[in-house]
C-alpha positions in Angstrom: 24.0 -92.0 -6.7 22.5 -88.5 -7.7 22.7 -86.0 -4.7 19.5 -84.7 -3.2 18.9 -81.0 -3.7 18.5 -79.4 -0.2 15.7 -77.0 -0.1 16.3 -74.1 1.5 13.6 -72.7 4.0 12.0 -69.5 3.1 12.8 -66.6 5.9 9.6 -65.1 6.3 11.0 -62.8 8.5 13.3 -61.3 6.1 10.3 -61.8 3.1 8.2 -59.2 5.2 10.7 -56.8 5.9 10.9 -56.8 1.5 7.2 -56.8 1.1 7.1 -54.3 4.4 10.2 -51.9 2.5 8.3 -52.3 -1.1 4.9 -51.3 0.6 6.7 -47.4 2.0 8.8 -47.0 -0.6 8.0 -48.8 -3.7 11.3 -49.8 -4.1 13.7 -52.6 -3.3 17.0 -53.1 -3.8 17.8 -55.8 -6.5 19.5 -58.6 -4.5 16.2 -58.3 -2.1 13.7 -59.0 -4.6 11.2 -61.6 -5.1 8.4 -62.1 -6.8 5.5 -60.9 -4.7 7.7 -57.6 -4.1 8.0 -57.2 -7.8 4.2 -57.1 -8.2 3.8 -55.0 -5.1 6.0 -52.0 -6.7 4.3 -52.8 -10.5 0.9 -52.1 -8.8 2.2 -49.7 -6.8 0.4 -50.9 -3.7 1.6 -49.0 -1.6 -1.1 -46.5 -2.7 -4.2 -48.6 -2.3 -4.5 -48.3 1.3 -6.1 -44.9 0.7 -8.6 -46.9 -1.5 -9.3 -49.4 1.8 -9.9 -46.4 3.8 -12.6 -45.2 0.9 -14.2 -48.8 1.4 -13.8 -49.0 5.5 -15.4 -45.6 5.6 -18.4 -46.2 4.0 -18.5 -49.7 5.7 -18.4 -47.6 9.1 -21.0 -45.4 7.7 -23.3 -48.5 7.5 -22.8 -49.3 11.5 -26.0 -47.0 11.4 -27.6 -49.0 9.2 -30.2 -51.2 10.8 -29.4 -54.2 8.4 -25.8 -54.1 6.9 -24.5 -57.7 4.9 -21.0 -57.5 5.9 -20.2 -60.4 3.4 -21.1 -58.0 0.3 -18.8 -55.2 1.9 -15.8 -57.7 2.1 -16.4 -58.4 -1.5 -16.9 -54.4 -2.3 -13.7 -53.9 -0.7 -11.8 -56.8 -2.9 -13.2 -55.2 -5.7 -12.2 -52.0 -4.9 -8.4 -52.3 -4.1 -8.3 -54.7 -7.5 -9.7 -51.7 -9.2 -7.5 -49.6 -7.7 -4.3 -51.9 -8.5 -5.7 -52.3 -12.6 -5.9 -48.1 -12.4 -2.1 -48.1 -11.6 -1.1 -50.4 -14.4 -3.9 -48.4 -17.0 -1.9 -45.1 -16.1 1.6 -46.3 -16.3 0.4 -48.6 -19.7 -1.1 -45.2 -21.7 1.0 -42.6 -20.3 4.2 -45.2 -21.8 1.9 -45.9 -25.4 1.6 -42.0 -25.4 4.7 -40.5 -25.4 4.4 -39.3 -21.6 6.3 -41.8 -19.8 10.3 -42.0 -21.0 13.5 -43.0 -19.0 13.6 -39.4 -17.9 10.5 -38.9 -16.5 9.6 -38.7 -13.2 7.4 -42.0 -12.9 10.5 -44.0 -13.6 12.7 -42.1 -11.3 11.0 -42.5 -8.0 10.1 -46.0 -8.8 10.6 -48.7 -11.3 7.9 -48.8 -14.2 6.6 -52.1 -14.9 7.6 -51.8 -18.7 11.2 -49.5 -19.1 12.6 -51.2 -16.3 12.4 -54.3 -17.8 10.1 -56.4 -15.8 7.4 -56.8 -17.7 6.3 -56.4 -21.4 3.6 -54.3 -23.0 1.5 -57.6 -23.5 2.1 -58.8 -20.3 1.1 -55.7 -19.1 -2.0 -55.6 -21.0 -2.7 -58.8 -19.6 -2.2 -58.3 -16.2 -5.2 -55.0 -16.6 -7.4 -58.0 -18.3 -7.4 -60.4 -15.6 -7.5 -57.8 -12.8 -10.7 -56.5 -14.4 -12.1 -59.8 -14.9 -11.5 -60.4 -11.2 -13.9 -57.2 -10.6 -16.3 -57.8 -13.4 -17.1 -61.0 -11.8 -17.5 -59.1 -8.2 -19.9 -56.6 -10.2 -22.2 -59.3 -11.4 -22.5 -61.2 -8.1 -23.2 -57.8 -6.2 -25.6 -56.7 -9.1 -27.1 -60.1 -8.7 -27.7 -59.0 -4.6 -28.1 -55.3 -4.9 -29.8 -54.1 -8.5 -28.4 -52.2 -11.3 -27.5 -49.0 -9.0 -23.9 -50.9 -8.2 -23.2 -51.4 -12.2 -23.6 -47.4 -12.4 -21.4 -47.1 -9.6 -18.7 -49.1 -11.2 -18.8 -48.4 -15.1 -19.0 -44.7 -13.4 -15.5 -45.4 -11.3 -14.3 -47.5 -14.4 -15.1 -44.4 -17.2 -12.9 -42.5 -15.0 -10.2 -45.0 -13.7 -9.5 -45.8 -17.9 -9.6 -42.0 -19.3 -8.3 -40.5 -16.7 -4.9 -40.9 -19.5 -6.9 -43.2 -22.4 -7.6 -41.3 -25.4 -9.1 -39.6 -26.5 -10.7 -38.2 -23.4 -7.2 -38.0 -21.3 -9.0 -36.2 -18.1 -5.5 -35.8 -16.5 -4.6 -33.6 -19.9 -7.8 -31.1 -19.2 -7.3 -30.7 -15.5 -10.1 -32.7 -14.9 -8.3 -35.7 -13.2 -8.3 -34.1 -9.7 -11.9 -33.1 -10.3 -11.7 -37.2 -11.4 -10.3 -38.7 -8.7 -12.1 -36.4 -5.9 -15.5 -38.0 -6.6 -13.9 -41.6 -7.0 -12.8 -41.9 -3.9 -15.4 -40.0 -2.8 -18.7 -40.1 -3.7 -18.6 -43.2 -5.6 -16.2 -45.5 -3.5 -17.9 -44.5 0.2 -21.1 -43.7 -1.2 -20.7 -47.5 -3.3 -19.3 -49.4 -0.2 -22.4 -47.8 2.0 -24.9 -49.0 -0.6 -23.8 -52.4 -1.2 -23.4 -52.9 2.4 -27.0 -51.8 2.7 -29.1 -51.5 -0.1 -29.5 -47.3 -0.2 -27.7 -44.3 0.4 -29.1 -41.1 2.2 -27.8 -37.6 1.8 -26.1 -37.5 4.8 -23.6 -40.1 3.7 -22.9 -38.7 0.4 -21.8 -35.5 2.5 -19.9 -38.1 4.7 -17.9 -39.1 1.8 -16.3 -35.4 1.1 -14.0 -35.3 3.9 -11.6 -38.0 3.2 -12.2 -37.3 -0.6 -10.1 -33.9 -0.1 -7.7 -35.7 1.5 -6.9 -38.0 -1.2 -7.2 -35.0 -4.2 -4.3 -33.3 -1.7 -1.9 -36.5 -2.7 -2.7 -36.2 -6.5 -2.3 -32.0 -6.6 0.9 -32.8 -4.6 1.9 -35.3 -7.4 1.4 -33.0 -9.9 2.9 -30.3 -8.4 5.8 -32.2 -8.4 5.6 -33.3 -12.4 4.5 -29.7 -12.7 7.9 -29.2 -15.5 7.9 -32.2 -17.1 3.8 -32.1 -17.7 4.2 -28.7 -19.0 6.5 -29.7 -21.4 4.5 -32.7 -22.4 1.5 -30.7 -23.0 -0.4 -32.4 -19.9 -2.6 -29.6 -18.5 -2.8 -30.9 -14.8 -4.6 -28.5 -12.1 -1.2 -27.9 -11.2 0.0 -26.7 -14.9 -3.2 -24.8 -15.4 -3.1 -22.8 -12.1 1.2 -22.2 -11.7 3.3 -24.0 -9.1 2.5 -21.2 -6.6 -1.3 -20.7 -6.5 -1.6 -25.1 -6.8 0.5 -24.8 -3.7 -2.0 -22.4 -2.1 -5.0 -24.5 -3.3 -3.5 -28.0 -1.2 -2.7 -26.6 2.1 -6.5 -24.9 1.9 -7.9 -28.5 0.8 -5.9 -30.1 3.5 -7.2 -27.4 6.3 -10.7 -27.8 4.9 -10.2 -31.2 5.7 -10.7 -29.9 9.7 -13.2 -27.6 9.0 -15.6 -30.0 7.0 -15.4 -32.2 9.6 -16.2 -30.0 12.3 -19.0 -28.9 10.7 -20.4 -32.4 10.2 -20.1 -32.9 13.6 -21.6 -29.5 14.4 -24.5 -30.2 12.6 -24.9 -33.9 13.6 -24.1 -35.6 10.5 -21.2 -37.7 12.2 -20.4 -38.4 15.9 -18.3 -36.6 17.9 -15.9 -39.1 17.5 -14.8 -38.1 14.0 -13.2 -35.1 15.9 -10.0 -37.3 16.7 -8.8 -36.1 13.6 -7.9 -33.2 15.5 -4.9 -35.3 16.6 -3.1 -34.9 13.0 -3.1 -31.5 13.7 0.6 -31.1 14.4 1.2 -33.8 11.1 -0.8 -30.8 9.0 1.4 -28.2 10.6 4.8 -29.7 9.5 3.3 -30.2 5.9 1.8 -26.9 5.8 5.8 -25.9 6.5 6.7 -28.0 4.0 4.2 -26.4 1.2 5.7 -23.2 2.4 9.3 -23.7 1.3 11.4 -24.2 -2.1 11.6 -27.7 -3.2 15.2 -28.4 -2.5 17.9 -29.1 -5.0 18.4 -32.8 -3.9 17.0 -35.1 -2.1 17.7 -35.6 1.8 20.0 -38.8 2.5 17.8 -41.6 2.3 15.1 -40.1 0.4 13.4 -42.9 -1.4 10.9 -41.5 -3.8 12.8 -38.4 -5.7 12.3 -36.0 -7.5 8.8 -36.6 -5.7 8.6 -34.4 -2.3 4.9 -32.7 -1.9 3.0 -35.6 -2.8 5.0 -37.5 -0.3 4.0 -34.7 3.0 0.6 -34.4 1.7 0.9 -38.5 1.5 1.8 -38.8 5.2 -0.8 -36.3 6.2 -3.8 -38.2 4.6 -2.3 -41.6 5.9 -2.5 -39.8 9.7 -5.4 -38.6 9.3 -7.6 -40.8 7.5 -6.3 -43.5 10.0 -7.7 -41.1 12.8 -10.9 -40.3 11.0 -11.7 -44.1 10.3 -11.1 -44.9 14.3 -13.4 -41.8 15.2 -16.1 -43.1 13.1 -15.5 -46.9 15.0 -16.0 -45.0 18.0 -18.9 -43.7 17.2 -20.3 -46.8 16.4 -18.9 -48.4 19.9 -20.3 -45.8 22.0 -23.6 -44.7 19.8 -22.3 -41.3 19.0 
């Protein structure tokens, strides 16, 4: 009589502390891994939340709105943390076709790459960007069925830059023009987007609105390429960073991250947000710590524990927009709870 096979019971306690782990880090030991953690490091989604945020903002933004569809901003902010998951596997796909990415460089040092470590292949790859981008074309054509042709400018005007941000043969990252890039993607087009699909237009003020957390976010990329400032030079990729030297890119992110305060100061000064958006006054002491750490040497080696090396500016800059884009998001809730 064959034996039955005992099934053992997942422990979703111990599956969230991976998927938790994977999320911070982007890493996972080996004997810990399963298969959603494996996706969550390939996509690298521990990033997207700062795409969310984009989409949440310009969702708040609408509050004022006298008519918001809060079913088409659900769907705008599927699509846009899908879009944001298919960029990730674009980059790491034509920075490995071009030359860029190798076992030495830092993208497979401070986390596995989907291809050199062995976990997926080129075509598998390739296939993963497909279906992700079907899964957003299809979200473009129902919201351009609801909303008009502005949202397919807003997203073959995120997608133009999401792809050649490394494709040939525009490669923005090699001209210095991805932080320029990224700054009015998560910007301009992903508030100012999310605001217009949720209600059908998009003032001036809220096109100002989106600037604030759009610095923050270029402050994580310069700090990212601060730290790949070596190896990009010798790979002939002109970042910001490469372009302006290590020193004066450093100068240029702790005055975008203190801009941060002052732009939204003046927003409130001049009424275009609530006084509520001043909470983000309470990352203050976060922005002091980082502005110490943008004032120091890299060190030699990483701290014990360190998770992410040889990465280390775009990780303070990292925790400094995560604080305070939480606290900017919540300010702008309160202002739609009290009627700032």
């Amino acid at each position: 009589m064959a034996e039955l096979v005992k099934l053992h019971p997942i422990d979703w306690t111990e599956r969230l502390k991976n998927w938790r782990e994977a999320l911070l880090t982007m890493n996972l030991p080996d004997e810990r891994m399963d298969g959603v953690s494996r996706w969550l490091i390939i996509t690298r989604a521990g990033v997207i939340p700062m795409t969310l945020t984009s989409g949440l903002i310009g969702g708040l933004l609408a509050m004022r709105a006298t008519n918001p569809n809060w079913l088409y901003f659900l769907v705008s902010l599927i699509g846009l943390g899908v879009a944001h998951a298919s960029n990730n596997l674009i980059n790491d796909y034509f920075d490995l076709t071009g030359g860029i990415d190798t076992s030495e460089a830092p993208r497979a040092l401070y986390a596995p790459h989907p291809v050199l470590a062995g976990w997926v292949t080129r075509a598998q790859l390739i296939r993963a960007i497909v279906v992700l981008n079907l899964i957003d074309a299809a979200i473009m054509v129902f919201l351009f069925v609801v909303r008009g042709w502005a949202v397919v400018l807003f997203a073959l005007a995120g997608l133009f830059i999401s792809v050649f941000y490394v494709a040939p043969p525009v490669r923005l990252k090699h001209l210095g023009l991805g932080e320029p890039g990224v700054f009015i993607v998560w910007g301009p087009l992903m508030v100012g987007g999310t605001y217009f699909v949720t209600t059908g237009e998009v003032p001036a003020w809220v096109w100002v609105a989106s600037l604030p957390y759009a610095i923050l976010v270029t402050s994580v990329l310069i700090g990212k390429h601060i730290d790949k400032l070596p190896y990009d030079s010798g790979k002939g990729v002109r970042t910001l960073p490469v372009i302006l030297g290590e020193k004066r890119a450093i100068r240029l992110n702790q005055a975008l991250m203190i801009s941060f305060y002052l732009v939204v100061v003046a927003m409130v000064v001049t009424g275009t947000l609530g006084f509520g958006a001043l909470l983000v006054l309470g990352a203050l002491p976060i922005l002091f710590q980082v502005l110490e750490v943008y004032s120091k040497p890299k060190p030699s080696s990483p701290p014990p524990g360190y998770p992410v090396w040889p990465l280390w500016y775009v990780s303070a800059a990292f925790v400094h927009t995560r604080r305070a884009g939480a606290l900017f998001v919540l300010g702008l809730f309160l202002n739609w709870i009290f009627g700032m």
